[in-house]
C-alpha positions in Angstrom: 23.9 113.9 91.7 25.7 115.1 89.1 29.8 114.4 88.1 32.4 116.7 88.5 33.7 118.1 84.7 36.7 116.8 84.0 39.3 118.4 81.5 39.3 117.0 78.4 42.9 117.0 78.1 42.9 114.8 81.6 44.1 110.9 80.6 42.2 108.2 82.1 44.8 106.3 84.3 42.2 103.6 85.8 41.3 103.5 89.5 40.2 107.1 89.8 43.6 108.4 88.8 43.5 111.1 86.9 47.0 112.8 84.8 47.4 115.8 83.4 49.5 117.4 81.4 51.7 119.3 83.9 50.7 116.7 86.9 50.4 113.1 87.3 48.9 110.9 90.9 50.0 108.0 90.0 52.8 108.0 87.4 55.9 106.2 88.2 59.1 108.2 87.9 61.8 110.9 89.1 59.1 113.3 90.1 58.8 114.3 93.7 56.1 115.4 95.8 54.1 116.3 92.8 56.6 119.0 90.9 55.7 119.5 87.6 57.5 117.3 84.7 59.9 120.0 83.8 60.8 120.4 87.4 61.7 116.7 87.8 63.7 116.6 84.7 65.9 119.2 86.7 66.3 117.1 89.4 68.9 114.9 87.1 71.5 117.8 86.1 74.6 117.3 86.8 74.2 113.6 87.0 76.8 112.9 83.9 79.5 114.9 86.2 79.1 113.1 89.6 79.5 110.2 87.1 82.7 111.1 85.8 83.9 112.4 89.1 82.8 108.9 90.3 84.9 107.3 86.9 88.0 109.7 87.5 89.9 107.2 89.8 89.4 104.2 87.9 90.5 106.1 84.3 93.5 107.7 86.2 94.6 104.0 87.4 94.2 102.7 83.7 96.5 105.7 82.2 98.8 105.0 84.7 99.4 101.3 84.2 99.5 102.1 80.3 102.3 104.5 81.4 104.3 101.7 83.6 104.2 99.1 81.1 105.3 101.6 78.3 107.9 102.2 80.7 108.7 98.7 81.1 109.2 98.2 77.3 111.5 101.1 76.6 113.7 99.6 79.5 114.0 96.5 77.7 114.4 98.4 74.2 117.4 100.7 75.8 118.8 97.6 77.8 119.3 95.7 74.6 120.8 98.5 72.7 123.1 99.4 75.7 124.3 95.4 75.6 125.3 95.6 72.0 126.9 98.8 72.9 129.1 97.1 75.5 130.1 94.3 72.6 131.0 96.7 70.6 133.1 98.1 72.9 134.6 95.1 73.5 135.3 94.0 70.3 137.2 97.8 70.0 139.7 97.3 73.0 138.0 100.2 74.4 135.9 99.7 78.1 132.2 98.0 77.7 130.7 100.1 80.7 131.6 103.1 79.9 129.8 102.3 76.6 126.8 101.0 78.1 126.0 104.3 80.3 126.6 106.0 76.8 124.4 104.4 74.8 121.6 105.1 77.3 119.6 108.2 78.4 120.5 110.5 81.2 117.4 109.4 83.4 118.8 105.9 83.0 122.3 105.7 84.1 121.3 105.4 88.4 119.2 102.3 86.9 121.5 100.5 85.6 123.8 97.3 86.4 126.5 96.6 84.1 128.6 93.0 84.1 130.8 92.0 81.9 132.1 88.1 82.2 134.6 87.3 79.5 133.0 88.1 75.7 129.5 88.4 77.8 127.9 91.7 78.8 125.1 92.2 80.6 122.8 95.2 81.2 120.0 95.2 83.8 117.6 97.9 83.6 115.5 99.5 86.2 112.4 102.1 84.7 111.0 105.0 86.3 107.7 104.1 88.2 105.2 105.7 90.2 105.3 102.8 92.8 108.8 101.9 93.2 108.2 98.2 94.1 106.9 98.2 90.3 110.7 99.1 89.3 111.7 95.0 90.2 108.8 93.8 88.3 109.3 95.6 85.3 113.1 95.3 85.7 114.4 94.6 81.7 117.6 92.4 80.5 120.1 93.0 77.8 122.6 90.2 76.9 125.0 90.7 73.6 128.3 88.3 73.1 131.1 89.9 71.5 131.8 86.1 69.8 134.7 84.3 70.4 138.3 85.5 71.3 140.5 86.6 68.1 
C-alpha cells in the first residue's frame, strides 16, 4: 500500500490535518465554510463603519454636554458683566435694568431677571439648552453693589 503524495508546500497541522496555502481544515479564524484566506479577509469590510455608526450616539451626546456647559459658563460671564452694568447705572442716576438688558446679548434678554434692592443688583441668567430642564441647572448669578449711599 502505498501513501498518497502530498504537496510539498502542504504544512503538517498534526492529527491528519493538512493546510495549504489557499485552504486550511483545521485553522481557527474568520473563514467560513472553507473560502479561501483572501475571501475571509473580505468578510471584515466595513467593520470600522458599523463601528462608528455604532459610536455616533455616544460622540454626539459628549459634543453636546461640552456645548451646555460652555453655555452655562458664558451665562455666568455675561450675568456678572450685566450686574456691574446695573451698578454703574446706579451710581449714574440713570435706570439699572435698562442697563442690564444692554450690556447683554440679543439671545439673552427673555433669560433674564433683573432685581435691584437698594445699592444691590441682581442678574439671573438662564442659557440656551437643548433640554430645557438643563436651563435651571445651569441657571448663572451676577451680584455687584454700587457701595454705599453718597
Amino acid at each position: 500500500m502505498t501513501s498518497p503524495r502530498r504537496n510539498p508546500r502542504d504544512v503538517r497541522l498534526g492529527a491528519g490535518a493538512t493546510c495549504a496555502p489557499t485552504r486550511c481544515s483545521s485553522r481557527p479564524g474568520p473563514r467560513r465554510h472553507g473560502l479561501p484566506a483572501a475571501a475571509a479577509v473580505g468578510t471584515e469590510r466595513g467593520q470600522a463603519s458599523v463601528e462608528l455608526v455604532a459610536l455616533a450616539p455616544l460622540l454626539l451626546a459628549i459634543v453636546l454636554a461640552a456645548a451646555q456647559l460652555l453655555a452655562g459658563g458664558a451665562a455666568h460671564e455675561l450675568a456678572d458683566h450685566a450686574a456691574e452694568a446695573g451698578a454703574i447705572a446706579l451710581l449714574q442716576g440713570t435706570d439699572p435694568e435698562d442697563a442690564v438688558r444692554d450690556a447683554i446679548p440679543g439671545w439673552s434678554r427673555g433669560r433674564v431677571d433683573v432685581k435691584v434692592t437698594d445699592r444691590r443688583v441682581r442678574v439671573r441668567l438662564r442659557p440656551r439648552t437643548f433640554v430645557p430642564a438643563l436651563a435651571e441647572m445651569l441657571e448663572a448669578t451676577g451680584v455687584a453693589h454700587a457701595g454705599p449711599k453718597p
